[in-house]
NUVODO-313241 format. One record per atom (N, C-alpha, C): x, y, z. Coordinates in steps of 0.05 Angstrom, whole numbers, padded with zeros to 5 digits, always signed. Example, Ala and Ser with C-alpha at 12.3 -4.5 7.8 and 13.67 -1.06 7.14 Angstrom:
% residues 2
+00264-00114+00156/+00246-00090+00156/+00264-00066+00156/+00257-00045+00142/+00273-00021+00143/+00258+00001+00157/
% end
This chain:
% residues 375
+00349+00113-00292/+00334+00138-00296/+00354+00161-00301/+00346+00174-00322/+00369+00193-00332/+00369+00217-00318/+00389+00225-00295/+00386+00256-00284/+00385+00278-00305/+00383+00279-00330/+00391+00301-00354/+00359+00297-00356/+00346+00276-00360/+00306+00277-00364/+00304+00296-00333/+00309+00291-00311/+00294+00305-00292/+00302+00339-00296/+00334+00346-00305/+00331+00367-00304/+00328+00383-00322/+00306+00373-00345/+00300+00394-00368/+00262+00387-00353/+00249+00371-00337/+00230+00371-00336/+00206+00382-00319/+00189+00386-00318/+00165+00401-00298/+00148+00387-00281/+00143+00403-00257/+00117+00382-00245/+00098+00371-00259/+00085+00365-00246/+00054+00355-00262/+00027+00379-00256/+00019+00392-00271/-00002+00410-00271/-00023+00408-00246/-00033+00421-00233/-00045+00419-00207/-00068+00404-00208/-00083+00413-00233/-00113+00396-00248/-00106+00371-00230/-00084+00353-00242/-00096+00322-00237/-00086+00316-00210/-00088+00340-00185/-00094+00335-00158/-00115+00334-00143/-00142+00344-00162/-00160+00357-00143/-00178+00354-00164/-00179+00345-00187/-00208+00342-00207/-00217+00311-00207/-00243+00317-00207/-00256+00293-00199/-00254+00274-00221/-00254+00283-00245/-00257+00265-00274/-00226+00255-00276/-00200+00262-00271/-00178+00260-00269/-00178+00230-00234/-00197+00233-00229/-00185+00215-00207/-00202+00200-00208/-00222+00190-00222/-00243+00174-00237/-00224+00162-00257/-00209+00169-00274/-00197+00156-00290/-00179+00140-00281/-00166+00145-00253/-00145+00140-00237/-00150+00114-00232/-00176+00117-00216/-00192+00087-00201/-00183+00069-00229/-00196+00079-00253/-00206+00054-00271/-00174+00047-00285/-00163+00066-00290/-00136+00056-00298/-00106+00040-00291/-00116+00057-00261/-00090+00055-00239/-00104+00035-00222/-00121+00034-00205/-00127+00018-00179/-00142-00006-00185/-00159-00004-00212/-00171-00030-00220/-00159-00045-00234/-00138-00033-00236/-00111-00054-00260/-00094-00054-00249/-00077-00052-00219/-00055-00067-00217/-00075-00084-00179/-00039-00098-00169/-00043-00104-00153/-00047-00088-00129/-00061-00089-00111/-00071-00078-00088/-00062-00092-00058/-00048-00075-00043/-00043-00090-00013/-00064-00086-00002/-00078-00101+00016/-00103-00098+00031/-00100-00114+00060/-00079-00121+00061/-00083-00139+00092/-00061-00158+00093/-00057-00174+00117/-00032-00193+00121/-00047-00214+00127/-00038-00242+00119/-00052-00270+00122/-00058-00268+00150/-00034-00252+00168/-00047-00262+00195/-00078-00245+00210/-00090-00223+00200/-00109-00221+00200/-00131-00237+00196/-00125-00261+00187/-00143-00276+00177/-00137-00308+00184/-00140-00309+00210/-00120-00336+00226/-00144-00356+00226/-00173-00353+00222/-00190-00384+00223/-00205-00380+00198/-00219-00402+00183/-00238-00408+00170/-00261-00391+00184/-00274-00375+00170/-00300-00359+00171/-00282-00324+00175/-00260-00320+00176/-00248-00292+00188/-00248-00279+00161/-00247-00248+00163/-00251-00236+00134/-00248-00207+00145/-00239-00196+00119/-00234-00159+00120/-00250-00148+00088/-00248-00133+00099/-00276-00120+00067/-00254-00092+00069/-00253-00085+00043/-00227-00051+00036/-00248-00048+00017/-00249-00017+00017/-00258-00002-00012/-00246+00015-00024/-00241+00012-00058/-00230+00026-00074/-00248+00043-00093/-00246+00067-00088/-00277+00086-00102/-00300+00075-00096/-00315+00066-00111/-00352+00062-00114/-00347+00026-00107/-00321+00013-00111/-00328-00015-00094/-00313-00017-00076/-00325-00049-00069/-00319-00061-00038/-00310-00085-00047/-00291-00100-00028/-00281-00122-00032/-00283-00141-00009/-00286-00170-00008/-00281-00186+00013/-00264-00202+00016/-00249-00208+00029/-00222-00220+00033/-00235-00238+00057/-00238-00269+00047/-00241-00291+00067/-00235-00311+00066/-00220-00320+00099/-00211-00352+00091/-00237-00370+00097/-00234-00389+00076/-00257-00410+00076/-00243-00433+00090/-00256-00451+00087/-00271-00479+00109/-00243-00496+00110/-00237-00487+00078/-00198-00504+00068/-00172-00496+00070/-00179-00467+00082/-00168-00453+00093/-00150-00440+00075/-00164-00428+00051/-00157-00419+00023/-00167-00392+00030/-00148-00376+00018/-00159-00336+00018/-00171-00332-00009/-00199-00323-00006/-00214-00313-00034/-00226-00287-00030/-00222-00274-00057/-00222-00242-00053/-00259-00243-00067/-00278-00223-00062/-00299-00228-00073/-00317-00197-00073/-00326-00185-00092/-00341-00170-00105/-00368-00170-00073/-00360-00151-00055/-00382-00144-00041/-00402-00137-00042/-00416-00164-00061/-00454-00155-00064/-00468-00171-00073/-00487-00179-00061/-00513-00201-00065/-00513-00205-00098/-00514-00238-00097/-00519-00231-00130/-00553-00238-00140/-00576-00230-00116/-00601-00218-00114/-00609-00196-00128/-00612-00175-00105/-00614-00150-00115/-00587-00128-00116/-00562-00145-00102/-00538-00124-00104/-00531-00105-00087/-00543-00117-00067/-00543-00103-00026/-00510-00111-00030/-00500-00091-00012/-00474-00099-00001/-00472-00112+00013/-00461-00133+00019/-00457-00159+00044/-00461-00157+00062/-00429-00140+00066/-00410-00133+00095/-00422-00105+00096/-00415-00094+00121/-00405-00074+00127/-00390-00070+00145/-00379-00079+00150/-00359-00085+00178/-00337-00093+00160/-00312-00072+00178/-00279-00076+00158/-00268-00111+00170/-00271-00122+00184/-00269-00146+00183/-00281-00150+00221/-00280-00183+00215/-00306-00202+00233/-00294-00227+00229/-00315-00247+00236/-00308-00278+00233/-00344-00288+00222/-00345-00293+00204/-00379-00309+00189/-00371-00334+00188/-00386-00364+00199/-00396-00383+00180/-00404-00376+00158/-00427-00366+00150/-00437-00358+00128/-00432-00328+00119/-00436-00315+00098/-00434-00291+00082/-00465-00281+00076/-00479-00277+00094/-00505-00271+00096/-00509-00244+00079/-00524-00240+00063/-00540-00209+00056/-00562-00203+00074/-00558-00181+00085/-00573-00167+00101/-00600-00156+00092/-00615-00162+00077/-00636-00147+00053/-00649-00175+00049/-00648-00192+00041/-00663-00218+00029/-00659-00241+00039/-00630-00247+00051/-00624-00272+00069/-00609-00286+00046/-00602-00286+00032/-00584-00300+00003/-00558-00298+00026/-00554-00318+00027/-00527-00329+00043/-00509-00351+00020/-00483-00341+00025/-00459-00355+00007/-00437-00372+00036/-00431-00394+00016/-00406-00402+00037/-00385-00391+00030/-00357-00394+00045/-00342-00374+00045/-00316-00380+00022/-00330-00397+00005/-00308-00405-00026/-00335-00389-00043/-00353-00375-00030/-00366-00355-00050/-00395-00373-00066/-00396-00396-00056/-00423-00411-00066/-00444-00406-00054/-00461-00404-00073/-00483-00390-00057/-00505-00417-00046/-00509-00413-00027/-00517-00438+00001/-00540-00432+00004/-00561-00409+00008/-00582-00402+00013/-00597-00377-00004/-00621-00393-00009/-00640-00373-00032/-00669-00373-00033/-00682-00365-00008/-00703-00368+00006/-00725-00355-00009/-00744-00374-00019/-00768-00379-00033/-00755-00368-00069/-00736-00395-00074/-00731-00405-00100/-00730-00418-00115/-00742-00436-00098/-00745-00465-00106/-00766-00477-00129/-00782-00456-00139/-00808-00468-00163/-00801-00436-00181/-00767-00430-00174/-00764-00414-00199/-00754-00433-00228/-00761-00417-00254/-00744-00434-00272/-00718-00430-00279/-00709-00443-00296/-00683-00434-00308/-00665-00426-00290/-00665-00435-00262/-00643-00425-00232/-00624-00438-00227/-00606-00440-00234/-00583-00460-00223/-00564-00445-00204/-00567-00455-00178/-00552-00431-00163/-00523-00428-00162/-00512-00450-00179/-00473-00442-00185/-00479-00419-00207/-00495-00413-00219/-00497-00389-00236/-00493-00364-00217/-00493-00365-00190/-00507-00344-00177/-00481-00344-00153/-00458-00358-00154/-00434-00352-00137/-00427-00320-00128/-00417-00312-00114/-00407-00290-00117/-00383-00287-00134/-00384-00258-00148/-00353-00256-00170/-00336-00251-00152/-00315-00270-00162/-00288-00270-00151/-00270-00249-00164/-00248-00249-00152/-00231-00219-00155/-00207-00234-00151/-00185-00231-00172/-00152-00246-00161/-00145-00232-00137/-00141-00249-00122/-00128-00253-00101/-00093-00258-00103/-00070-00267-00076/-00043-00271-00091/-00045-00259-00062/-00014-00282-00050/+00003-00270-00020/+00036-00266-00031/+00047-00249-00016/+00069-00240-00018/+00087-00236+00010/+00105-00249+00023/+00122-00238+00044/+00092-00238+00065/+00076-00239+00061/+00059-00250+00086/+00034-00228+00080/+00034-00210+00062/+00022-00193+00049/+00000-00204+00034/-00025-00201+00028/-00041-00200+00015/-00050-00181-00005/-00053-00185-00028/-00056-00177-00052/-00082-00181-00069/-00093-00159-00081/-00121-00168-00098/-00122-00147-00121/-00136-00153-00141/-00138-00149-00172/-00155-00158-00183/-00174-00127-00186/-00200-00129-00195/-00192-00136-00217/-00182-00134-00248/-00183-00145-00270/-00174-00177-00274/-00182-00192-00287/-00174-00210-00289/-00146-00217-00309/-00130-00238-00317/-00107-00245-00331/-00087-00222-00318/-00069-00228-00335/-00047-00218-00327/-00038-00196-00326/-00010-00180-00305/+00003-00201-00305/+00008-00210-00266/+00018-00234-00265/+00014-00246-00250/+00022-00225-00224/+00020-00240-00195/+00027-00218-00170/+00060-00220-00179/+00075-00251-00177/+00101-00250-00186/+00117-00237-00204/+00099-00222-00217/+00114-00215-00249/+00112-00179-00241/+00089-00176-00229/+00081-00152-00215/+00097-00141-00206/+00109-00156-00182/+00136-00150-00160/+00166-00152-00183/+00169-00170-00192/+00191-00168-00211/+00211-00183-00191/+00234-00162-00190/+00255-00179-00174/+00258-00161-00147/+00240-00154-00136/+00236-00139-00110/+00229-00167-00092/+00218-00189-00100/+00214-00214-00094/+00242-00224-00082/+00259-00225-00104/+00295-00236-00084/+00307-00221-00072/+00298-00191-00079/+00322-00174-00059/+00319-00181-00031/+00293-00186-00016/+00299-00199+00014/+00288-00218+00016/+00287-00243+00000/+00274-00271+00002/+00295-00284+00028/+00320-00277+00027/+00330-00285+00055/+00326-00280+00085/+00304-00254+00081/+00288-00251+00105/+00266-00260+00113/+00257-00271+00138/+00237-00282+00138/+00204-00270+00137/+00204-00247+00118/+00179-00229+00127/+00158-00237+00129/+00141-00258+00128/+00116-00265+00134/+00116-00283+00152/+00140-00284+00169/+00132-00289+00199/+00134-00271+00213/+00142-00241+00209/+00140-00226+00223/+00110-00218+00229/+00106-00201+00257/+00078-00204+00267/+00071-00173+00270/+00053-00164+00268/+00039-00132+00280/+00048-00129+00305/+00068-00108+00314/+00064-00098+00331/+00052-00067+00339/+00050-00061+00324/+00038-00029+00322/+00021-00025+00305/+00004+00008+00305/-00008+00007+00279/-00020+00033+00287/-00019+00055+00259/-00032+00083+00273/-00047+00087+00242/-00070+00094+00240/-00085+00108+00222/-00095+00140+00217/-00092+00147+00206/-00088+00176+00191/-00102+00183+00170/-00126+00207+00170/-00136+00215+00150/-00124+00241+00143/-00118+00246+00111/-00094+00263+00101/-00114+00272+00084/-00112+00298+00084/-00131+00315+00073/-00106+00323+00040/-00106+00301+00025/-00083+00303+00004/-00087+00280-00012/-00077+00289-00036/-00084+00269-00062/-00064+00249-00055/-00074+00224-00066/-00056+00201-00060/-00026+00203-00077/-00031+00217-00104/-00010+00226-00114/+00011+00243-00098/+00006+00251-00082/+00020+00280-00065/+00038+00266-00050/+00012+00243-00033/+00039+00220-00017/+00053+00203-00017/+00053+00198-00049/+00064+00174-00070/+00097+00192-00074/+00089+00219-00077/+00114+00229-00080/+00131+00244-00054/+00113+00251-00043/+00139+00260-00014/+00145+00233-00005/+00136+00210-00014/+00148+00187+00001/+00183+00185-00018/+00168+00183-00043/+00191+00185-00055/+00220+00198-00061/+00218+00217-00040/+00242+00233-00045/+00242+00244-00010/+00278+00262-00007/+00280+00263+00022/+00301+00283+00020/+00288+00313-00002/+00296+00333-00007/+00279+00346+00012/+00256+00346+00017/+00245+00362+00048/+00262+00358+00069/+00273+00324+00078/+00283+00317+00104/+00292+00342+00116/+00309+00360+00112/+00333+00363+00129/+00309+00394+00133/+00287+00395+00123/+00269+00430+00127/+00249+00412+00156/+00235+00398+00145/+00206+00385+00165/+00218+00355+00186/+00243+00345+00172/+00248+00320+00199/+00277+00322+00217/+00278+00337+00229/+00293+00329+00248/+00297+00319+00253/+00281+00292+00272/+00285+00276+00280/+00294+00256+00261/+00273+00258+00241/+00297+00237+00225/+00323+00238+00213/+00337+00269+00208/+00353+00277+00195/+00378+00268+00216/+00381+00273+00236/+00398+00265+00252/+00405+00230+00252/+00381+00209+00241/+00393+00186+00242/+00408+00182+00211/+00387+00189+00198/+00404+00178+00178/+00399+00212+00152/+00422+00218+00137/+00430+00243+00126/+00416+00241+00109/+00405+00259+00086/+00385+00261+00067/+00396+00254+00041/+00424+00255+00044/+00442+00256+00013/+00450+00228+00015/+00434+00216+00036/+00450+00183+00032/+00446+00166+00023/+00407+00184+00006/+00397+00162-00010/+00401+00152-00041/+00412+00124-00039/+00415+00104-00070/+00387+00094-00069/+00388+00105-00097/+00358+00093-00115/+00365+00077-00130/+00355+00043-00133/+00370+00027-00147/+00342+00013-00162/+00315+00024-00171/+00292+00014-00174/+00272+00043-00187/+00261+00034-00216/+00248+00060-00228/+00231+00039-00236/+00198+00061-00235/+00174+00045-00244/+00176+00049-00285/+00190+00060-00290/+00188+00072-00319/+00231+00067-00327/+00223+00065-00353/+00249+00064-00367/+00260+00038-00373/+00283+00029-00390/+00289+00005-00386/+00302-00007-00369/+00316+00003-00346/+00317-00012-00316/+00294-00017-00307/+00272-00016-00317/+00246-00032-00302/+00247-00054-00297/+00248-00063-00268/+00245-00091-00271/+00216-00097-00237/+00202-00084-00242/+00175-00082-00228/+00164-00063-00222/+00138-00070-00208/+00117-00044-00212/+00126-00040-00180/+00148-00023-00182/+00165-00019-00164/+00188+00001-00161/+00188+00021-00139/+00208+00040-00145/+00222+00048-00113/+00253+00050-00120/+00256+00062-00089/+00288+00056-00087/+00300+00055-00070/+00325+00050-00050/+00333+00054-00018/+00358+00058-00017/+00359+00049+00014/+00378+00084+00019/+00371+00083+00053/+00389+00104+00052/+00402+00099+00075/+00432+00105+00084/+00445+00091+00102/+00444+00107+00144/+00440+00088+00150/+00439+00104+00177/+00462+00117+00188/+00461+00137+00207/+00488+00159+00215/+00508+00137+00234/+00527+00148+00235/+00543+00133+00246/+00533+00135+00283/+00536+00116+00293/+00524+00109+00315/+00495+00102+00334/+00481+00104+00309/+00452+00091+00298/+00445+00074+00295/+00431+00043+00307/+00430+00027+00289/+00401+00016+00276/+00383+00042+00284/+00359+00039+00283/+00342+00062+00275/+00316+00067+00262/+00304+00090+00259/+00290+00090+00289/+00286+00104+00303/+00280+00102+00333/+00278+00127+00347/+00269+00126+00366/+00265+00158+00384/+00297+00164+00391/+00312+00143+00398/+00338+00152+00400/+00365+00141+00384/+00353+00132+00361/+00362+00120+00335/+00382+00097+00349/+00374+00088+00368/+00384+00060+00388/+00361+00040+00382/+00370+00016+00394/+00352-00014+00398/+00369-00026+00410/+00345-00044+00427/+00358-00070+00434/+00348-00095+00420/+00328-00098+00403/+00322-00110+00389/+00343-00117+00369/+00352-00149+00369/+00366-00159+00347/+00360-00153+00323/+00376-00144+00301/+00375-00144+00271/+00353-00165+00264/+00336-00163+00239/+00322-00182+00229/+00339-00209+00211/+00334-00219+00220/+00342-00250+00214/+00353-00244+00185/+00375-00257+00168/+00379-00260+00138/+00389-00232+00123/+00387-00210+00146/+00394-00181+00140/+00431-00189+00139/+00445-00179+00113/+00478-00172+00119/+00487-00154+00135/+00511-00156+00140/+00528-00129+00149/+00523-00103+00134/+00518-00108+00120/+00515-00081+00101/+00492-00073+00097/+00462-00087+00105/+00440-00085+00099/+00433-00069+00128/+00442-00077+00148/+00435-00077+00179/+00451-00043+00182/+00465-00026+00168/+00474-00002+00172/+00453+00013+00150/+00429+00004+00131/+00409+00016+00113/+00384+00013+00124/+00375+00030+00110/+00339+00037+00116/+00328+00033+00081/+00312+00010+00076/+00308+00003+00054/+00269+00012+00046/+00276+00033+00028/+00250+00046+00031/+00234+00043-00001/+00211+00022-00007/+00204+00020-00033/+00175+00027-00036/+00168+00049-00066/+00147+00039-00059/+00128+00017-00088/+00113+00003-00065/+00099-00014-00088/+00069+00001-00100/+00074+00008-00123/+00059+00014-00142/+00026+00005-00139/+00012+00020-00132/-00002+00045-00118/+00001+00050-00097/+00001+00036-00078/-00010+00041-00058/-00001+00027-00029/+00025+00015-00037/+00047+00003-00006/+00069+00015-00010/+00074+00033+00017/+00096+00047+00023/+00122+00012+00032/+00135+00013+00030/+00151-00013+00045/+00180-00008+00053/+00182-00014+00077/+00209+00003+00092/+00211-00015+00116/+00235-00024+00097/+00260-00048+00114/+00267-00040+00133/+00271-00040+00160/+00294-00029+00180/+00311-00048+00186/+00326-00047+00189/+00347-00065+00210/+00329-00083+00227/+00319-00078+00242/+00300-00098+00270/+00279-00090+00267/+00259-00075+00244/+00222-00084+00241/+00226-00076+00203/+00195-00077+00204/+00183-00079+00179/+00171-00048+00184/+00166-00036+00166/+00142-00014+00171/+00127-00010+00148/+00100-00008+00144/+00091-00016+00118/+00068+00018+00118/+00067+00034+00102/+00038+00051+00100/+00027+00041+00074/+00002+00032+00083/-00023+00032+00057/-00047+00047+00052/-00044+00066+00037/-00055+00080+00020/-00082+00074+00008/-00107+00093+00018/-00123+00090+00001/-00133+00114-00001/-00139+00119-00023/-00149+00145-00039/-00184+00151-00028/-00200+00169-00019/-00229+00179-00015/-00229+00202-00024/-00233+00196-00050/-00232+00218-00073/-00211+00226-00076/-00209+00257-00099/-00179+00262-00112/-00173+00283-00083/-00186+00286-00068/-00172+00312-00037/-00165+00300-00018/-00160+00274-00018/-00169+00258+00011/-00156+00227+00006/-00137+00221+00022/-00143+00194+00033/-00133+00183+00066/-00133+00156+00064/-00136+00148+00085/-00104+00130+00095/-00091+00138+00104/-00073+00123+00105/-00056+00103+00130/-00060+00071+00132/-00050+00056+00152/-00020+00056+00150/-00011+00064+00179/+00017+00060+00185/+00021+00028+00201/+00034+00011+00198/+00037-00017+00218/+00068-00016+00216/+00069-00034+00234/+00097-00042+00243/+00106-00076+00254/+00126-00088+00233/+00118-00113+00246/+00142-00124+00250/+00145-00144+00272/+00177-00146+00287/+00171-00184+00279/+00206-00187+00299/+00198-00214+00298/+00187-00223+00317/+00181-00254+00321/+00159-00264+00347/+00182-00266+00363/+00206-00281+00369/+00216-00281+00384/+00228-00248+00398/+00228-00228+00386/+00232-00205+00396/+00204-00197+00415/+00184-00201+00394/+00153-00197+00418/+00154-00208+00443/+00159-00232+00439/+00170-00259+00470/+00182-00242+00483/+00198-00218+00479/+00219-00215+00510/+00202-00190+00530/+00216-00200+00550/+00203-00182+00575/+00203-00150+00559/+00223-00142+00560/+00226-00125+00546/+00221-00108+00521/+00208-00123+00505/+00192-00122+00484/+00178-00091+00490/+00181-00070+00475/+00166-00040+00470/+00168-00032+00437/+00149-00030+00425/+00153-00024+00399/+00151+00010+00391/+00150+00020+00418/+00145+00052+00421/+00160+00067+00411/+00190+00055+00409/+00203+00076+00404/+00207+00079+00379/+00198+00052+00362/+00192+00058+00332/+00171+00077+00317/+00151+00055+00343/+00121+00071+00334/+00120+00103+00336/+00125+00102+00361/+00129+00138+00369/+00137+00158+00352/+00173+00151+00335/+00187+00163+00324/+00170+00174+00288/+00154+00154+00289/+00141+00157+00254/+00120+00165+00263/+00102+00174+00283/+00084+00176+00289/+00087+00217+00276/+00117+00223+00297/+00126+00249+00289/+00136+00249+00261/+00143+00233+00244/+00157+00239+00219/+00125+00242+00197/+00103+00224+00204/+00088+00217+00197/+00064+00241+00195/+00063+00260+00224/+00054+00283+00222/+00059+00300+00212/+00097+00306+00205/+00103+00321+00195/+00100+00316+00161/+00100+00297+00147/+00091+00298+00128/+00062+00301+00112/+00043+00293+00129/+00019+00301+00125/+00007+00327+00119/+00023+00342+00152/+00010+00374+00141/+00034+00384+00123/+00052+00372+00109/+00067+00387+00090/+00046+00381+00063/+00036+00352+00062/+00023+00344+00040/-00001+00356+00034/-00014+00368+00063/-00037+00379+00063/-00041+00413+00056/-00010+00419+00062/-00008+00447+00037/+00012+00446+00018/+00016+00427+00003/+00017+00422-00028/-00014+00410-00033/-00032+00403-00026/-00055+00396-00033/-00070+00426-00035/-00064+00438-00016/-00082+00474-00020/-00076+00486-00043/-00039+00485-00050/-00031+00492-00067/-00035+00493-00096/-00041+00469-00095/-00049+00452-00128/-00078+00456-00127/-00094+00461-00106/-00127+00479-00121/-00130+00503-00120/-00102+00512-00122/-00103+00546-00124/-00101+00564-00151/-00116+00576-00171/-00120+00584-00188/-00099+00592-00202/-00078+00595-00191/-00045+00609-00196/-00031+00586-00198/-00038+00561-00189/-00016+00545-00194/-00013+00533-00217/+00017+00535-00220/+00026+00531-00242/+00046+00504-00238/+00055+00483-00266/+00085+00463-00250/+00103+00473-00253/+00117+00471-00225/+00145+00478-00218/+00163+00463-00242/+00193+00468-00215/+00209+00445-00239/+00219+00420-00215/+00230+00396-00227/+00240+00384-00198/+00268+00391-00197/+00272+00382-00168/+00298+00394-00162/+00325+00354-00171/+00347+00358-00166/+00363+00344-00180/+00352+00318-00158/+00345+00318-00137/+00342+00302-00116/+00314+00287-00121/+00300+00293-00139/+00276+00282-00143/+00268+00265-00164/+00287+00253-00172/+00289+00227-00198/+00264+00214-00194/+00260+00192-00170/+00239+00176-00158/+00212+00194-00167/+00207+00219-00163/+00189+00233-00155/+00179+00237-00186/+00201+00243-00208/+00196+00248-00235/+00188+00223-00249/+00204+00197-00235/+00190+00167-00249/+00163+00167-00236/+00156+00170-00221/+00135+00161-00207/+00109+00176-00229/+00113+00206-00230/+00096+00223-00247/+00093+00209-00287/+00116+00211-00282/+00118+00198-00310/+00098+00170-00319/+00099+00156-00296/+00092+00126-00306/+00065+00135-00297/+00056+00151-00281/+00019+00156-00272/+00006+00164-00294/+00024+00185-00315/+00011+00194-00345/+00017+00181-00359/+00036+00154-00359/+00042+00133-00376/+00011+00118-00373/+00000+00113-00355/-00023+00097-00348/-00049+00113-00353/-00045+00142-00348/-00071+00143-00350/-00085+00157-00390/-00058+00150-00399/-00052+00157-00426/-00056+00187-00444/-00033+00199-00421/-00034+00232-00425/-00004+00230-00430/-00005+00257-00453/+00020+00265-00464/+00025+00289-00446/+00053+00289-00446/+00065+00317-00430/+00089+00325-00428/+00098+00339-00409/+00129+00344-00416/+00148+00323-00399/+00128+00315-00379/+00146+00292-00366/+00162+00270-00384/
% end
């Protein structure tokens, strides 16, 4: 990414923070055409278990069936078009509609269709529920309303080998805090991306690790693209070996981490909507979902290894705790740049030299949503 593009270029105009037809296009361009994080396999530990996410005007269901296969599925009778679920996840034998009794098994066949039997022309494999690609990752779950390509693998690129030597999808939940952010998903796509605020709104984090320490080795736009993927690592302060309430642990390093990995904080984000941030001894993941262009909703989790859960001593507080504060403080920063950008005076700034990430990120959003500009 060329620092000479960032510093001849401008924000992005306030319009596409806060207009409804601008974040309508968003859904159909951006969220219904790439991959989506929605959950971790272990959410979903028996045959009949399931989580339902919504992106704009749909719903989705995420359930393991009888073979113990994950299928993603279009939440709605294919009757009259009642929504299934309503419940963010449960355990069903069956996939009942609440409205008519049309029950599906949980590979999405539809099993029950009460007083249909002297219909004509009915074949009930006509009448499955529509499936939605599905795709696991590092223990992650993934879904994609459009069909073909390109694949989840090709998606990720080579963000796939940078930690294939870690074991991430045995790591397990130990934490988890949810947050409604009165701010465009765009707003938190980009203070994630950059850590030119750090040293004004985090203290606490500024003291572990310095703001100038971040290498960006990953752009969603340009020809170093090599996934729908952007970010780098930034190194922890000397005598640190952890992001933490007292930038201490006793928690062992994660398994397959180097010498050189285990002194970084590896911060990516996956394109829309997974924040992903390596530590030395956990995982920390925020997923993003947009409720309209003023508003979304965003899950913070935290996931360690099992044998670290096993010890007496086992507290995930001082992780959880520490982002809980970094996490507030970004919110209400995001929540007045969100005031900002529906204010009749606003105009785009320029970015500062520190905000490369923040200018790819803008760039590739009007790459997608097929707007010309000065980006």
């Amino acid at each position: 990414m060329s620092t000479v593009a960032v510093t001849q270029a401008s924000n992005l105009p306030g319009k596409l923070y806060h207009d409804e037809e601008v974040y309508r296009r968003e859904l159909e361009r951006i969220f219904f055409r790439s991959w989506l994080c929605v959950g971790r396999e272990e959410d979903l530990p028996e045959p009949g278990s399931f989580l339902t996410r919504s992106v704009g005007d749909e719903s989705v269901i995420i359930a393991r069936s009888n073979d113990r296969t994950l299928r993603a599925f279009y939440n709605i009778c294919r009757h009259r078009g009642s929504r299934l679920i309503s419940e963010p996840e449960g355990g069903r034998r069956v996939l009942q509609c609440p409205y008519h009794s049309w029950s599906y098994a949980l590979d999405g066949k539809l099993a029950g269709a009460p007083h249909t039997e002297n219909l004509k022309n009915f074949d009930r494999e006509d009448y499955s529920l529509l499936s939605i690609q599905l795709d696991t990752w590092a223990g992650f779950i993934f879904v994609k309303f459009t069909s073909g390509p390109p694949s989840l693998q090709r998606y990720l690129g080579d963000l796939i080998q940078k930690f294939e030597r870690v074991p991430l999808a045995a790591l397990r939940r130990g934490g988890r805090n949810v947050y409604e952010v009165a701010a465009n998903w765009k707003v938190l796509c980009e203070n994630f991306s950059e850590c030119y605020h750090c040293p004004t709104i985090h203290p606490e984090l500024s003291r572990i690790t310095f703001y100038r320490s971040a290498e960006n080795d990953a752009f969603l736009s340009g020809r170093d693209r090599h996934g729908s993927y952007s970010g780098g690592r930034m190194e922890l302060a000397e005598g640190c070996d952890s992001m933490t309430l007292t930038g201490r642990t006793n928690r062992p390093p994660l398994r397959g981490l180097t010498e050189e990995e285990r002194r970084h904080i590896h911060y990516y984000l996956i394109f829309p909507n997974l924040f992903f941030s390596l530590h030395p001894d956990y995982l920390m993941v925020h997923t993003v979902w947009p409720n309209g262009p003023r508003q979304a909703t965003v899950s913070n989790e935290f996931f360690f290894e099992p044998e670290a859960m096993a010890r007496g001593d086992f507290d995930p507080g001082d992780a959880v705790g520490i982002w809980d504060i970094i996490n507030r403080q970004d919110w209400q920063a995001c929540e007045r740049v969100q005031l900002g950008m529906m204010s009749r005076a606003s105009l785009p700034g320029r970015y500062s030299e520190m905000e490369s990430l923040v200018y790819d990120f803008d760039r590739y959003v009007l790459k997608l949503l097929g707007r010309k500009g000065k980006n």
